[in-house]
C-alpha positions as CSV (number, residue, x, y, z in Angstrom):
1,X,21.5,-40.3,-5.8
2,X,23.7,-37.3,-6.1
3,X,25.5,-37.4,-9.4
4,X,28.3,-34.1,-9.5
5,X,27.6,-31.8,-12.4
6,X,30.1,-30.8,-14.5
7,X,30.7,-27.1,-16.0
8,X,29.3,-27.2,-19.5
9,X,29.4,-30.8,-19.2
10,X,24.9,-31.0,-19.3
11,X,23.0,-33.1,-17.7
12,X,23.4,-37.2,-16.8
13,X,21.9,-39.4,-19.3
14,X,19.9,-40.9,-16.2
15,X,18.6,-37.4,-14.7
16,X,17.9,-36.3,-18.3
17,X,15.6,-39.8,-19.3
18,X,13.7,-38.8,-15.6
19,X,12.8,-35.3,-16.7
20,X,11.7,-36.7,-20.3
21,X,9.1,-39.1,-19.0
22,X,7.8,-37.4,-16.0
23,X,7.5,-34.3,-18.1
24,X,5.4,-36.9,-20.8
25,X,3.5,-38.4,-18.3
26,X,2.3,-35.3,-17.2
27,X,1.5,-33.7,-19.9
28,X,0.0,-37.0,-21.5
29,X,-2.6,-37.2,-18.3
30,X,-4.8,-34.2,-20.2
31,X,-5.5,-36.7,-22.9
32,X,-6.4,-39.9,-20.7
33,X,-9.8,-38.9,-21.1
34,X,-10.2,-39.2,-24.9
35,X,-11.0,-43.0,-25.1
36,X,-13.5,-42.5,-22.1
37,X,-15.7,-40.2,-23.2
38,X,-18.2,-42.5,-24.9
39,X,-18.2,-44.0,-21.9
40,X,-19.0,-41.2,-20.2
41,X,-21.6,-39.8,-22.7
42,X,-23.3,-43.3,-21.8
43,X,-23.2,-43.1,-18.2
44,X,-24.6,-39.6,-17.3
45,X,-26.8,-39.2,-20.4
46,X,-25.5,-36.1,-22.0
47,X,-25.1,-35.0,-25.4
48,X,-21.6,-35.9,-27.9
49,X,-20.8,-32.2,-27.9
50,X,-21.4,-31.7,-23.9
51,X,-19.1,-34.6,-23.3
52,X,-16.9,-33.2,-26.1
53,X,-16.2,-30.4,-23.7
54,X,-15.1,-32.3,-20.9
55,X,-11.5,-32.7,-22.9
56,X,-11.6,-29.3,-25.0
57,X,-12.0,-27.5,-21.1
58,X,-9.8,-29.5,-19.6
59,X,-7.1,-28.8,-22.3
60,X,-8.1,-25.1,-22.4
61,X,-7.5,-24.8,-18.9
62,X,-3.9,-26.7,-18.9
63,X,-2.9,-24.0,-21.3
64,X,-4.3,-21.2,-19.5
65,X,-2.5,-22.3,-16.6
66,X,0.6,-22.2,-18.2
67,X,0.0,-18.9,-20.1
68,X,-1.2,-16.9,-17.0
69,X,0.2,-19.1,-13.7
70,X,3.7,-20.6,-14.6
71,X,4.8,-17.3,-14.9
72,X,3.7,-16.0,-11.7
73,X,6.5,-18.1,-10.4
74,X,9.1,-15.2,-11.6
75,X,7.4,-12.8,-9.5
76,X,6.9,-14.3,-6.4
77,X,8.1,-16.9,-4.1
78,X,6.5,-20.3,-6.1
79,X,5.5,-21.8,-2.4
80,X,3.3,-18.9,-1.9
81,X,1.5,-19.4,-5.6
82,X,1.3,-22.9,-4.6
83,X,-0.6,-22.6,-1.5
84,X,-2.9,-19.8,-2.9
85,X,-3.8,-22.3,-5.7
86,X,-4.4,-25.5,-3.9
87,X,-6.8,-23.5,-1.4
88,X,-8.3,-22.1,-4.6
89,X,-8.7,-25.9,-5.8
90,X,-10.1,-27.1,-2.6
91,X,-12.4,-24.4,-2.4
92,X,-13.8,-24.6,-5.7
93,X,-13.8,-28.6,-5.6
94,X,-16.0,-28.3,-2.6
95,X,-18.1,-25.5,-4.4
96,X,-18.6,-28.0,-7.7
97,X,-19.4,-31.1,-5.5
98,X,-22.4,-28.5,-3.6
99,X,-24.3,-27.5,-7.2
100,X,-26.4,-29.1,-9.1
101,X,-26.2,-27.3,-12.2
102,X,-24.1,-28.6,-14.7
103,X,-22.7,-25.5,-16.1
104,X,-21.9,-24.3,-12.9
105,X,-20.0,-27.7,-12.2
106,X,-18.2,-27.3,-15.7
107,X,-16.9,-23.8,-15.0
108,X,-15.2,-25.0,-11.4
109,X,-13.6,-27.8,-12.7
110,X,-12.2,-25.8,-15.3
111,X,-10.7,-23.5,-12.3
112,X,-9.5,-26.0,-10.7
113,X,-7.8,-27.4,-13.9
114,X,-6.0,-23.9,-14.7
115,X,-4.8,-23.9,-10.6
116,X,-3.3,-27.8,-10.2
117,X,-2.2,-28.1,-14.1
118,X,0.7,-26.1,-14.2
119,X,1.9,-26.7,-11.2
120,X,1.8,-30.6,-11.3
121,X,4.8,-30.7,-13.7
122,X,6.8,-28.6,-11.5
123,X,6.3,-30.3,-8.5
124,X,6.7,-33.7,-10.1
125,X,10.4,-32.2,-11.0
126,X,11.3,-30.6,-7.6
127,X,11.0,-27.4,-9.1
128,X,8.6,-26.0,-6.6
């Protein structure tokens, strides 16, 4: 599906509706959780505010990703930052699945939340 660009001509209407919804899909997955977290509260017993914090973390961390990783990508070559921060994901995955503590668990996730969030959007574009 090669389409030529033109010189001041922008983007095809068809490339241009593909980076639109991936780019809302993307950013609309931090807020799939919202409808789920009475569900949640139920499940594992915990109070409204702790479950409260499962989508006020996760949304803190998307935006500390892109505050303090995206641009990281100007600097140095992005399959470099990509491969430090899935190892980074898959080591502190494994660390939060190993504790039992629920703070503990909270703060990892939230790592590996600032690593994959940013980076999911680019990759989902071909920008990596």
């Amino acid at each position: 599906m090669k389409q030529p660009l033109k010189e001041n001509g922008g983007l095809p209407a068809s490339i241009l509706w593909t980076l639109a919804i991936v780019a809302g899909v993307s950013v609309a997955n931090i807020y799939y959780i919202q409808p789920l977290l009475n569900m949640i509260r139920h499940e594992l017993g915990i109070s409204e505010f702790r479950t409260n914090l499962i989508a006020m973390v996760t949304q803190i961390g998307y935006a500390a990703g892109l505050l303090f990783i995206t641009p990281l990508g100007d600097l140095y070559q992005r399959k470099k930052i990509i491969l430090a921060n899935f190892l980074v994901l898959i080591f502190s995955l494994i660390f939060v699945l190993k504790r039992r503590n629920k703070v503990v668990r909270i703060f990892f996730a939230y790592i590996a939340v600032v690593v994959v969030a940013p980076y999911e959007k680019r990759l989902l574009l071909g920008f990596a």
